[in-house]
N, C-alpha and C positions, 0 to 999 in steps of 0.2 A: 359674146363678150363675157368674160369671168367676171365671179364676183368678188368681190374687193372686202374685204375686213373694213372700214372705216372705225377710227376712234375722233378726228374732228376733221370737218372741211369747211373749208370760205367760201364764201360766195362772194366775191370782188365788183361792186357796180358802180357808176357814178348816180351817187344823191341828187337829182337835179335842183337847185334851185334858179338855176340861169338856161336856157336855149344853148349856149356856148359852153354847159360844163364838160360835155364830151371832149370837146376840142381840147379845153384845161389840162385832162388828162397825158396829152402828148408834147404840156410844154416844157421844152429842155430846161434841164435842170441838171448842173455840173458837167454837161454833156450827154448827157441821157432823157428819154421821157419818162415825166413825174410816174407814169405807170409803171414804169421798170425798175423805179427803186421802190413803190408799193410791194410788188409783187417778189423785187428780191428780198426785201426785208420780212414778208409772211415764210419767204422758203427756207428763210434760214432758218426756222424754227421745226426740229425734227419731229413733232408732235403732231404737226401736221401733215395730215394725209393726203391733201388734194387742194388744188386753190383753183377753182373756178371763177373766169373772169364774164363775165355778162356788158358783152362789147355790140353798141349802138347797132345799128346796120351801115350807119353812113359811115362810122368808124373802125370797123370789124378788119379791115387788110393793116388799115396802122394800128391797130391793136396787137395784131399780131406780128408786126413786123418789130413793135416795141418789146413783144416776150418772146421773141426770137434765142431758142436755147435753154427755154424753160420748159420745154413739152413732157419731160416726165413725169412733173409733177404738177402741171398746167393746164387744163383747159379752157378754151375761149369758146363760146356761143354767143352765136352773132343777133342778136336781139338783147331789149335792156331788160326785159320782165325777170324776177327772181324765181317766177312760178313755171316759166320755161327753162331758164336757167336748170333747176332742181329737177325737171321732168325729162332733161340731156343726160342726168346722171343718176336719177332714180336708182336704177337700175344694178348698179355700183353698189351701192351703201345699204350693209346688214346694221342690225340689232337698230339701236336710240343713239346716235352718233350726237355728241355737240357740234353744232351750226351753228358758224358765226357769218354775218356779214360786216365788209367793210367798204368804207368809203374809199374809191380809188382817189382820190386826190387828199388822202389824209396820209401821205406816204411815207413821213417817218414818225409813226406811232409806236414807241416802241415795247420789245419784244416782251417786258414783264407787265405793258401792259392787257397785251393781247393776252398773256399767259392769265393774265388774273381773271380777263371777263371767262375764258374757256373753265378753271379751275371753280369759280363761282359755280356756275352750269354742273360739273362735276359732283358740285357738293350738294346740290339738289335745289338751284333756283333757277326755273325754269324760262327764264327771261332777265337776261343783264345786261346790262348798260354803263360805260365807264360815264365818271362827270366831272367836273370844275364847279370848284364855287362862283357863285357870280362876284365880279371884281366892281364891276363899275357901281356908281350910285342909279339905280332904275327909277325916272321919274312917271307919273301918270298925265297925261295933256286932255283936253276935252277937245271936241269938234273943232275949234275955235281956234288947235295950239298951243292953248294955255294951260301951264305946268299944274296940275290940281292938287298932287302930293306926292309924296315918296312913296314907291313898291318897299314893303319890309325883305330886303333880300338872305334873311338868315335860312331861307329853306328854298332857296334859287339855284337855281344849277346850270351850265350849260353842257348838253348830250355831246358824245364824240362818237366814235363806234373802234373795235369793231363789236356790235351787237351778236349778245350770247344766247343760243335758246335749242331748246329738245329741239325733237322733228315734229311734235306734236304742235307747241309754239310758233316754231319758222311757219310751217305752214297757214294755221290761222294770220298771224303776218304779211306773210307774201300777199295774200287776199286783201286782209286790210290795215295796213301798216299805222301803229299808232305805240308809243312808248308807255302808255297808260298801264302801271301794275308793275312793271320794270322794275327788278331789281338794281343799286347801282354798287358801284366799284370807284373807287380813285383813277380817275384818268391823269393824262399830262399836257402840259403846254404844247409839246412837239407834235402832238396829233391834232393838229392845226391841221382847216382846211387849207389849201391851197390855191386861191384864187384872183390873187392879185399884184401887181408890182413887187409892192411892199413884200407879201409873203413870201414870194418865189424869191427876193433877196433874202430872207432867212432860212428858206430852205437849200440854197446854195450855201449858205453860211453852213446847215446841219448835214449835209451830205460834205462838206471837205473835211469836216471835224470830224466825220466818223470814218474817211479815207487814212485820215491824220493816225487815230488812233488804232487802226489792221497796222498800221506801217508801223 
C-alpha cells in the first residue's frame, strides 16, 4: 500500500456510556442512520484526509452498510479500540498529522466547529477540546440526598468532541483516555449527543433544516 500525505484524519467511535450506544448509532434519523449523517457531515469538509470509523464487531456489516458510498474517503475497522483503529492505518500517515476523534453519535457538529478544534492543534496545542458553559445551577447532595450547596459553575464546562491532538498526544490517549491538560475551544449546542427520544426529535428537526437550506 502507498503512502499517503496526511494533513488531518478522524477517528469516528462511539463513546460508550450505555451497552446499547452501538446500536444508537444506526438510529434512523430523516431516513438515514445517525452514522451516515456523522460521517457525511466530516466528508464534506475538504481538509480532511481520511475518516476512520472504528465499528463494534457486533456492529461492523451495519456499519458499513450505513457508509455505503463513502469508501474513498472512508474506512471502517471492525473492532471499537482507537489503538487498533490507528494501528489499521499506521501505515498511511507521514510527518505529525492533526487527529481528531469524534463521537459517532454527535452527528451534527458542525463544520466550524470541527474546523476550530483541528486549527487550535495547528496552532500548536497539543490537545483540544471544544466545550459549553455549564447551564444549569449544579447542586452538591451528601450520602443521604440531601442538597449541601451550590457547585460554583463560573469555570464548568461540558466536553463535546471532536477531540484535537498530535500523534504524540492521540497516542498517550488511546492508552489512557482522560481530558486532563486539554486545551479548549467554543463548542455548539448541535453537537449534542444523540441518545434519546427527545434528541433524535431535534436531530430530525437539524437534518430537514439543513436539507431546507442545500435546496
Amino acid at each position: 500500500m502507498s503512502t499517503v500525505l496526511m494533513s488531518t484524519i478522524v477517528f469516528v467511535t462511539v463513546v460508550r456510556h450505555h451497552a446499547s450506544d452501538a446500536e444508537l448509532a444506526l438510529a434512523p434519523v430523516n431516513g438515514e442512520a445517525l452514522l451516515t449523517h456523522t460521517v457525511r457531515g466530516l466528508l464534506a469538509l475538504p481538509d480532511l484526509d481520511l475518516v476512520v470509523v472504528a465499528a463494534p464487531e457486533r456492529c461492523a456489516d451495519s456499519f458499513s452498510a450505513a457508509l455505503r458510498g463513502f469508501e474513498e474517503r472512508c474506512r471502517i475497522v471492525p473492532g471499537s479500540s482507537l489503538e487498533h483503529a490507528f494501528d489499521s492505518v499506521e501505515k498511511e500517515i507521514a510527518g505529525d498529522p492533526v487527529i481528531l476523534v469524534h463521537d459517532a453519535l454527535r452527528a451534527f457538529t458542525p463544520a466550524d466547529t470541527v474546523r476550530a478544534v483541528a486549527d487550535a492543534v495547528r496552532a500548536g496545542s497539543p490537545f483540544v477540546v471544544p466545550v459549553l458553559p455549564m447551564a444549569d445551577t449544579v447542586k452538591v447532595t451528601d450520602a443521604a440526598k440531601v442538597i449541601t450547596g451550590t457547585e460554583d459553575r463560573t469555570y464548568l464546562r461540558t466536553a463535546q468532541t471532536p477531540l484535537g491532538f498530535t500523534r504524540e498526544t492521540f497516542l498517550s490517549y488511546a492508552v489512557e483516555p482522560s481530558l486532563d491538560g486539554a486545551h479548549t475551544v467554543p463548542g455548539h449546542p448541535d453537537a449534542m449527543r444523540v441518545t434519546n427520544a427527545f434528541e433524535l426529535k431535534l436531530a430530525e428537526a437539524i437534518a430537514r433544516a439543513g436539507e431546507e437550506e442545500v435546496l
